[in-house]
FILUMVO-783533 format. One record per residue (C-alpha): residue number from 0; x, y, z; chain; residue in three letters. Coordinates in steps of 0.2 Angstrom, whole numbers, m for minus. Layout:
BEGIN
PT;pos;x;y;z;unit;code
PT;NUM;X;Y;Z;A;ALA
...
END
This chain:
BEGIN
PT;pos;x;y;z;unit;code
PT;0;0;0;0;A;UNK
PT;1;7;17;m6;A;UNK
PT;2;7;33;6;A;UNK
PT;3;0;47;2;A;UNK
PT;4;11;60;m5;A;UNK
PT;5;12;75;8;A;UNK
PT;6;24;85;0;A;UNK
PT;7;14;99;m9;A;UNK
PT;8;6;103;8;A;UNK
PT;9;23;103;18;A;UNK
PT;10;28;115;3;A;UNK
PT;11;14;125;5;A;UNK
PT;12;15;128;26;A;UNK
PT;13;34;134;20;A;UNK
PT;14;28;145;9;A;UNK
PT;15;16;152;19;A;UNK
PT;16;31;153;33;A;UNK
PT;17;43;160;23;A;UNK
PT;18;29;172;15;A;UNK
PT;19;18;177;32;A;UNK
PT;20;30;172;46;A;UNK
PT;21;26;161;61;A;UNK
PT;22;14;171;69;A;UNK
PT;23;15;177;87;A;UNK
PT;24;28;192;88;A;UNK
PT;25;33;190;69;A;UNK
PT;26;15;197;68;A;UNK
PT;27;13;214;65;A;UNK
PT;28;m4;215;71;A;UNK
PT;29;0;206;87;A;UNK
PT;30;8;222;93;A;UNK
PT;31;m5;232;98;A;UNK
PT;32;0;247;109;A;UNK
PT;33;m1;264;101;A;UNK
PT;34;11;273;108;A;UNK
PT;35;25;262;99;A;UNK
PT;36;32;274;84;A;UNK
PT;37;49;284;79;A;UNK
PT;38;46;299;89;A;UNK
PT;39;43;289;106;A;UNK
PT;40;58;277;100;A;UNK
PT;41;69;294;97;A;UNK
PT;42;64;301;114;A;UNK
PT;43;70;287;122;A;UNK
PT;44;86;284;112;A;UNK
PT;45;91;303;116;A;UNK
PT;46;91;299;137;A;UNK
PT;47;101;284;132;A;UNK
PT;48;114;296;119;A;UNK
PT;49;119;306;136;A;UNK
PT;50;118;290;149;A;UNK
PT;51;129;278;139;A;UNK
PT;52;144;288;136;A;UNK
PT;53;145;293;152;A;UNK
PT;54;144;274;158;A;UNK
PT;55;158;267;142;A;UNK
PT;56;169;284;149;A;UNK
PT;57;168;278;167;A;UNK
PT;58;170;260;163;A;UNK
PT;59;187;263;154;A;UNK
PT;60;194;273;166;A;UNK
PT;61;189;261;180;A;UNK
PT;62;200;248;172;A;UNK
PT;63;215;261;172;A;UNK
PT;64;213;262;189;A;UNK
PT;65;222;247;190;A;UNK
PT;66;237;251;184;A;UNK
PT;67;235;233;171;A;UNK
PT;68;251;238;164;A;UNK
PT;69;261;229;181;A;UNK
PT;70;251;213;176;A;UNK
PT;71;250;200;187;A;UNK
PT;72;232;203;199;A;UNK
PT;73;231;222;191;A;UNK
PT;74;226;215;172;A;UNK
PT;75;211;205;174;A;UNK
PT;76;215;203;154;A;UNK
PT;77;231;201;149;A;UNK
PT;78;226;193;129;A;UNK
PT;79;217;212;129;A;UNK
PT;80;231;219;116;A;UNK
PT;81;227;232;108;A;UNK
PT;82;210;232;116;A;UNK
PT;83;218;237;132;A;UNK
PT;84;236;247;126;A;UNK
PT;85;230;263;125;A;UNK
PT;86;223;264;143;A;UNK
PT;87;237;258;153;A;UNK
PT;88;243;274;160;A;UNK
PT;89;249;277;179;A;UNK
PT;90;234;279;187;A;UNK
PT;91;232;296;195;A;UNK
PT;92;235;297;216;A;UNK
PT;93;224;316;214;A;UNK
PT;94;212;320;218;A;UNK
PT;95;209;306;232;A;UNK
PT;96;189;307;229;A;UNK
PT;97;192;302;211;A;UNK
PT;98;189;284;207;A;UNK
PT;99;176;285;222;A;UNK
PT;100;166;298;211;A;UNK
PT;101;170;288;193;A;UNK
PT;102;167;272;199;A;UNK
PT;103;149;277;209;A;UNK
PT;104;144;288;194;A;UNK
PT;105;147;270;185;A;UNK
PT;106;138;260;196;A;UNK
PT;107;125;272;198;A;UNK
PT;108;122;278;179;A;UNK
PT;109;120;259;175;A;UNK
PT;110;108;256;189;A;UNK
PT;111;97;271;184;A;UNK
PT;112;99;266;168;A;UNK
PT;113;91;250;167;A;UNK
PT;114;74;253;165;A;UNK
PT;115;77;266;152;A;UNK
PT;116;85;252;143;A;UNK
PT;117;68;241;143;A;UNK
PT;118;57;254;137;A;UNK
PT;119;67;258;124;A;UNK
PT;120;69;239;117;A;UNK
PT;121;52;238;121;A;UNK
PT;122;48;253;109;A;UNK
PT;123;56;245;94;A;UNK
PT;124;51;225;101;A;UNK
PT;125;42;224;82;A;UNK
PT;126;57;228;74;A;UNK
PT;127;67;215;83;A;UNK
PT;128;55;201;79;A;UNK
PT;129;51;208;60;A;UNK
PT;130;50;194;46;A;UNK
PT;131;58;188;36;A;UNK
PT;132;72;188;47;A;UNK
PT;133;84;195;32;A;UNK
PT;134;79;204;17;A;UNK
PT;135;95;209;11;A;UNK
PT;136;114;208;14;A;UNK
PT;137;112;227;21;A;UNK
PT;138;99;223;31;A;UNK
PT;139;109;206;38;A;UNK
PT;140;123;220;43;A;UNK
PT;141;108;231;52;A;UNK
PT;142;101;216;61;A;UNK
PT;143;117;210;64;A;UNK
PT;144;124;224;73;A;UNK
PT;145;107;227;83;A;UNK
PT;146;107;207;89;A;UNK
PT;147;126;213;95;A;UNK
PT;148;121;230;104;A;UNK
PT;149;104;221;115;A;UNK
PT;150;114;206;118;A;UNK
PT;151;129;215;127;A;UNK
PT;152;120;229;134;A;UNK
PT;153;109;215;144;A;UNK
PT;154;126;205;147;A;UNK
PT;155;133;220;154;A;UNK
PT;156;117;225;164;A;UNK
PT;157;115;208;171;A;UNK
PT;158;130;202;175;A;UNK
PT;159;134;221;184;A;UNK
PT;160;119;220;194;A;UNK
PT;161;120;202;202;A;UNK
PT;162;143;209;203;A;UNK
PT;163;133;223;215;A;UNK
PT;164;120;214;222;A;UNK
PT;165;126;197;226;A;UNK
PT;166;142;188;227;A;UNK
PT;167;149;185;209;A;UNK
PT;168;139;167;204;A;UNK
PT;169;144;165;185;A;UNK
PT;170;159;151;181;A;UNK
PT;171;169;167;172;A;UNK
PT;172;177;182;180;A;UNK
PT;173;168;198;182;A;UNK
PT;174;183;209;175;A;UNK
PT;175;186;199;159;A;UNK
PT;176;169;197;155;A;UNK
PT;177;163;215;157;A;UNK
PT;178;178;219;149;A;UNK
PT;179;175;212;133;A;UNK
PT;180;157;212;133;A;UNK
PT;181;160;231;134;A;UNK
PT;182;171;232;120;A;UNK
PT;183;155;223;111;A;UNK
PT;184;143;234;114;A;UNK
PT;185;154;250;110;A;UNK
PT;186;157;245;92;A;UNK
PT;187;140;240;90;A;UNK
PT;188;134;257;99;A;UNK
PT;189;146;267;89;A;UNK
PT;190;137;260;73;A;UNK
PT;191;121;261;79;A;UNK
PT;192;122;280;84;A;UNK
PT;193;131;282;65;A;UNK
PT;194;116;273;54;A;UNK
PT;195;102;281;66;A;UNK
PT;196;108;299;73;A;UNK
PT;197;101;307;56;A;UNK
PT;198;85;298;56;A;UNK
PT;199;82;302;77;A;UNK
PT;200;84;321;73;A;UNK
PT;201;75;321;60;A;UNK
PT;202;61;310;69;A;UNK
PT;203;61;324;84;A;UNK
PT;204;59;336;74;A;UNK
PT;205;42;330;68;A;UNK
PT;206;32;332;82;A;UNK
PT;207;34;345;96;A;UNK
PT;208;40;336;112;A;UNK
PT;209;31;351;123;A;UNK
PT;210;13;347;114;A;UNK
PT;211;17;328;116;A;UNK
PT;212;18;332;137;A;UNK
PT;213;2;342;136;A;UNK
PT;214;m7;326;125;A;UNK
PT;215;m21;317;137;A;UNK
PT;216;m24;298;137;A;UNK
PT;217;m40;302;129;A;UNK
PT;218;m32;311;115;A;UNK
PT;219;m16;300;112;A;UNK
PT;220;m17;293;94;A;UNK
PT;221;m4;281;84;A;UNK
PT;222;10;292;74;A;UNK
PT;223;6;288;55;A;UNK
PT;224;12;272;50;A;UNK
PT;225;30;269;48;A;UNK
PT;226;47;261;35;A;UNK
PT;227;52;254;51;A;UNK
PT;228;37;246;57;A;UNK
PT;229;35;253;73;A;UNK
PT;230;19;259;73;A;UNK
PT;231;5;246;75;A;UNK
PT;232;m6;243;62;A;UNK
PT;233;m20;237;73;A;UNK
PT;234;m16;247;88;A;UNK
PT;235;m30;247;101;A;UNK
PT;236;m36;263;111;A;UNK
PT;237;m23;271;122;A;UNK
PT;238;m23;267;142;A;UNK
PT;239;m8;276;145;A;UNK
PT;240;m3;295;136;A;UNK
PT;241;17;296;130;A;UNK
PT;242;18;308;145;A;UNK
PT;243;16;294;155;A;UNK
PT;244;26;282;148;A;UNK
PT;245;40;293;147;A;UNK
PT;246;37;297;167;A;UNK
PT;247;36;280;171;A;UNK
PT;248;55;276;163;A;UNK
PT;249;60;292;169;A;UNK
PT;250;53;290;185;A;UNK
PT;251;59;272;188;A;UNK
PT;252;76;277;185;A;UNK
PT;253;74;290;199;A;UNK
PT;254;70;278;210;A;UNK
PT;255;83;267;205;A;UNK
PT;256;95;280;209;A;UNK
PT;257;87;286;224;A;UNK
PT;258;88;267;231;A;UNK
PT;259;105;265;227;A;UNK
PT;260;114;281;229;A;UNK
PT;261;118;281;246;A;UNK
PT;262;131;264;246;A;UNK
PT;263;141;279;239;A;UNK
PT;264;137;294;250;A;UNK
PT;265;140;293;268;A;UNK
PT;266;124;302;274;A;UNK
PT;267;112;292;265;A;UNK
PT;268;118;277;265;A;UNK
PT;269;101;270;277;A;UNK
PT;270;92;274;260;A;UNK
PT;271;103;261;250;A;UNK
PT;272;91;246;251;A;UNK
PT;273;97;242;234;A;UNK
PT;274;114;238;241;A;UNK
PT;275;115;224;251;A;UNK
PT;276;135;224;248;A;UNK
PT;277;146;231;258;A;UNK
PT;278;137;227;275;A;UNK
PT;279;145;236;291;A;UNK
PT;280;155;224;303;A;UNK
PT;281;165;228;319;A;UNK
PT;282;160;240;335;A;UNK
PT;283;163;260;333;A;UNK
PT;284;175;267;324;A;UNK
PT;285;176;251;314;A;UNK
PT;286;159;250;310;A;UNK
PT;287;158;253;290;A;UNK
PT;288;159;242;273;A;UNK
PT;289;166;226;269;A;UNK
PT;290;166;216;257;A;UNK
PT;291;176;201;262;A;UNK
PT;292;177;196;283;A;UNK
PT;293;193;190;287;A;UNK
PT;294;182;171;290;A;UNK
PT;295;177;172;270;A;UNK
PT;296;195;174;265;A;UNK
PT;297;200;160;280;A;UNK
PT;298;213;172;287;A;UNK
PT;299;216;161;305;A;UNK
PT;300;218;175;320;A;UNK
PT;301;235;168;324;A;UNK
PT;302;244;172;308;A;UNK
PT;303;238;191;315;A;UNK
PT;304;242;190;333;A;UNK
PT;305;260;194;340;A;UNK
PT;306;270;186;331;A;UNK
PT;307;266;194;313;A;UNK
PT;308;280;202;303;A;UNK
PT;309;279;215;289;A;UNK
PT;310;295;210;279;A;UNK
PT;311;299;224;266;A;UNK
PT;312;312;220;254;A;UNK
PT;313;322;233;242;A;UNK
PT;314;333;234;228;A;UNK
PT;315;347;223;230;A;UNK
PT;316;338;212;239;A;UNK
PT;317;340;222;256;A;UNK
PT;318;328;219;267;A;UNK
PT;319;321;224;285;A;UNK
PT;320;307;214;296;A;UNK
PT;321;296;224;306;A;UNK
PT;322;286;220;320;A;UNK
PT;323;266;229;322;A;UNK
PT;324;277;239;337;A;UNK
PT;325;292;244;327;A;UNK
PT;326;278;251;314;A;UNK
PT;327;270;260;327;A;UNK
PT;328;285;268;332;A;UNK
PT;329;290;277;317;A;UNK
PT;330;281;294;312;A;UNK
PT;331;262;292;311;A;UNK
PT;332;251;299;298;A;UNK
PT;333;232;302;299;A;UNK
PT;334;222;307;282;A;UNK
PT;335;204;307;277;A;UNK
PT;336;202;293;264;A;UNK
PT;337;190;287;255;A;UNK
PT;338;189;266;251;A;UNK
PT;339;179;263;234;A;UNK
PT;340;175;247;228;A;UNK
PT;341;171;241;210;A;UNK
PT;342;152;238;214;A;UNK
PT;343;149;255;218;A;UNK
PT;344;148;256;238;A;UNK
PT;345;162;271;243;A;UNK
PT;346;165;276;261;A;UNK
PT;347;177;289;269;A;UNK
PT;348;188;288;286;A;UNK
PT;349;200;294;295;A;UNK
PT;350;217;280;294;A;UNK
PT;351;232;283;303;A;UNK
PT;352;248;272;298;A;UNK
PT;353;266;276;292;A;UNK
PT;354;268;282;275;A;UNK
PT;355;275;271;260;A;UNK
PT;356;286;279;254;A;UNK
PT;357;296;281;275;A;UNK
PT;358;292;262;271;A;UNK
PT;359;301;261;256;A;UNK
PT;360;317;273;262;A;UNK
PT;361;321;258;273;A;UNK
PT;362;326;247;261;A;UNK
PT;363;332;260;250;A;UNK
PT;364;316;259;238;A;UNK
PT;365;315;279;237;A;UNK
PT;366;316;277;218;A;UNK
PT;367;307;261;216;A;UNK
PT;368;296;261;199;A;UNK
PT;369;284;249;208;A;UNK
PT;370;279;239;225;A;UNK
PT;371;273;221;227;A;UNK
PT;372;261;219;241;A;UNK
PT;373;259;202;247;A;UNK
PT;374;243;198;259;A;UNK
PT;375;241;185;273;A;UNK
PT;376;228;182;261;A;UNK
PT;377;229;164;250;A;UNK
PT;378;212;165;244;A;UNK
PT;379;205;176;229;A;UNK
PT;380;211;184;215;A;UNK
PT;381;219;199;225;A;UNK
PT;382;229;191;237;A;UNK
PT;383;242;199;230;A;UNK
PT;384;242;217;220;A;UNK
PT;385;257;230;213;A;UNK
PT;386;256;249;217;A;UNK
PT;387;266;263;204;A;UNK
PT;388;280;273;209;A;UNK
PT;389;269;288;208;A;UNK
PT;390;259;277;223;A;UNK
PT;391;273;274;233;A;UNK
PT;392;279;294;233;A;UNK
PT;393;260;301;235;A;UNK
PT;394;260;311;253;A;UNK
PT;395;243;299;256;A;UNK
PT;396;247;282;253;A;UNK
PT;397;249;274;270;A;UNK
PT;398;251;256;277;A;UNK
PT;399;236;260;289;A;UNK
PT;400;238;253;307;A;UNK
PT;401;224;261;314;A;UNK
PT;402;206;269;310;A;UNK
PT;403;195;282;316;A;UNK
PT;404;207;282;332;A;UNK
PT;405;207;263;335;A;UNK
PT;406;218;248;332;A;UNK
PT;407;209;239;311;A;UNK
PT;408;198;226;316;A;UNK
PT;409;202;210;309;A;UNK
PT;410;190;212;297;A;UNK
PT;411;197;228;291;A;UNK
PT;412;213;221;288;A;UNK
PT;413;222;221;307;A;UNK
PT;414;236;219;310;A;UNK
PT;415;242;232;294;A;UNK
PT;416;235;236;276;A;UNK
PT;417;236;249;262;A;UNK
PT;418;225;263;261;A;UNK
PT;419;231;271;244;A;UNK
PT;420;222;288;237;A;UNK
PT;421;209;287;222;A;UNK
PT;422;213;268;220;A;UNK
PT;423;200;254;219;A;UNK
PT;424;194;245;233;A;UNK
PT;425;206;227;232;A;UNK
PT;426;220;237;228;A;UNK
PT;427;217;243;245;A;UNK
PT;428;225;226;251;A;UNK
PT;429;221;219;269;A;UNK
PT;430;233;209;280;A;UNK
PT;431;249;215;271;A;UNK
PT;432;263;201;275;A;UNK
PT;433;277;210;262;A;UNK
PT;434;281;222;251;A;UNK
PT;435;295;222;241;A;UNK
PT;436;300;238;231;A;UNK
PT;437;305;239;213;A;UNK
PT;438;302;224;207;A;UNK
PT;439;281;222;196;A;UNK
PT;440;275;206;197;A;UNK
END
């Protein structure tokens, strides 16, 4: 017995595939809002045009802050090339608020950010979905780049959030990843902006943004259909204005920022319900952020108790071992400084140590073009971290002993640790066991 021949209709679904689409969000008609269109899409894109600069600027100069070009623990990338070259400059030791204000305008921006982000890829969600997926080898480019720019912008929005929010839970590190991704989503960006900044002004210039405000619910129609296929063509009756959906992204950013702000202003920082990093731990004048406790890092409080050594090691191999006393012995230094950690949280106190540089003079290091600090530390990718010559001379790099007036807790980095201006966070290292001068890792 034969079987029937199926092929003409299996043709026919194809064609009607390949001619009408599968349906669902491939459908125009599925998308019915009516406030989708270019003007709403420009408006949005125009927010984005001032935010995102400010967060790629900030981004790059956070990864200068490590000083990448002493490798070891300070370049997260070493395969970066020429990716990387041109940013790895001695990072700056002045003013000492600086990477606390870069870093937080980073964090910040890209927290505020985020649900501008969504409503403007929900204003062009029919593009995204338009069928056939490729018309043309232009339009492959176009879709191409635009898969590319939503893809990393949601990597890099993700993956900084839960990097801020949570210990780091993905199987690659943070650094490299964001690095990259980043580098991603600005050539991607950088094209976009090229192939749409015409088309967005010209767009804005077609309807007035003040009568668009004053524009009731009642009165809120579809812009004219559209080449790009925003604009429904079976949109239903309007329950929102553009007035409101622009304060509803605008005003969720707001509160993004007003819930996150104060990880990074000392003040608010009982508003930061956003920022459940950097928790407070110790009793008075040690009572701010960390991120790591000396249990987390499995520090053991006898490595820490009387019998700790700072060895310090200079050209030559000359070399002087100190004991927590013989430190507190030599010419104490008290500055205001800030610690300012790579998710955003900042806090600033008031440390007391010897200066690096008196450090360095004992070992004849005056001239040193680097130091390598060593921590008690064996966990972690910052166990170990090198400073610049410019870091060792600056008047408010100190190997802090002491905090707000008392001895570190362990926490904090007792018995010694580095507490170096306009620096990152981990480059701050706690439980400093060495440091040996002029010598990168």
């Amino acid at each position: 017995m034969t079987q029937p021949d199926t092929t003409p209709g299996l043709r026919g679904r194809v064609a009607h595939l390949l001619e009408h689409g599968p349906g669902g969000p491939a459908d125009p008609h599925s998308w019915r809002s009516p406030l989708r269109g270019p003007w709403l899409t420009s408006v949005l894109a125009v927010a984005l045009l001032i935010g995102l600069p400010v967060l790629i600027v900030t981004g790059l100069l956070s990864y200068a802050a490590y000083d990448p070009a002493l490798g070891g623990s300070n370049d997260q990338t070493p395969g970066a090339g020429l990716l990387a070259s041109w940013i790895r400059f001695d990072w700056f030791t002045s003013p000492s608020w600086l990477y606390r204000v870069t870093q937080g305008t980073h964090v910040l921006l890209g927290i505020a950010l985020i649900p501008l982000v969504l409503a403007k890829l929900w204003s062009v969600a029919p593009k995204l979905f338009a069928w056939p997926p490729v018309r043309s080898p232009a339009q492959a480019l176009e879709r191409l780049s635009l898969l590319l720019l939503v893809g990393s912008i949601l990597f890099l929005l993700l993956t900084g959030v839960m990097n801020v929010q949570y210990d780091y839970a993905w199987g690659f590190s943070f650094y490299t990843g964001h690095f990259y991704a980043a580098w991603v989503f600005i050539a991607a960006f950088a094209s976009h902006v090229a192939l749409k900044l015409p088309t967005m002004l010209r767009t804005l210039r077609s309807r007035s943004f003040r009568e668009e405000l004053r524009t009731s619910t009642a009165d809120t129609v579809p812009e004219p259909l559209d080449p790009y296929g925003l604009v429904s063509p079976a949109p239903e009756p309007a329950t929102v204005s553009r007035r409101g959906a622009l304060a509803w992204a605008g005003g969720s950013s707001l509160t993004l920022l007003a819930l996150s702000i104060g990880q990074s202003i000392d003040p608010l920082r009982p508003t930061a319900l956003l920022s459940p990093r950097g928790q407070s731990y110790g009793d008075g004048p040690n009572d701010f952020q960390v991120n790591t406790t000396f249990r987390e890092i499995g520090i053991d409080p006898v490595q820490t108790g009387p019998s700790w050594r700072l060895r310090l090691v200079g050209p030559g191999d000359r070399s002087v071992v100190l004991s927590r006393e013989d430190l507190l012995g030599m010419r104490q230094v008290t500055e205001e400084l800030p610690i300012a950690c790579v998710e955003g949280w900042s806090t600033s106190q008031r440390w007391t140590g010897v200066r690096l540089r008196d450090l360095a003079a004992l070992v004849g290091g005056d001239g040193a073009d680097s130091v390598f600090v060593e921590s008690l530390q064996q966990a972690g990718a910052f166990s170990t971290m090198s400073l610049t010559g410019k870091q060792i001379r600056a008047d408010k790099t100190l190997l802090a002993l002491r905090v707000n007036g008392a001895d570190l807790s362990l926490d904090h980095g007792f018995p010694a640790r580095m507490v170096i201006p306009a620096a990152p966070g981990v480059r701050n290292t706690k439980w400093v066991e060495a440091l040996t001068f002029g010598r990168p890792s």
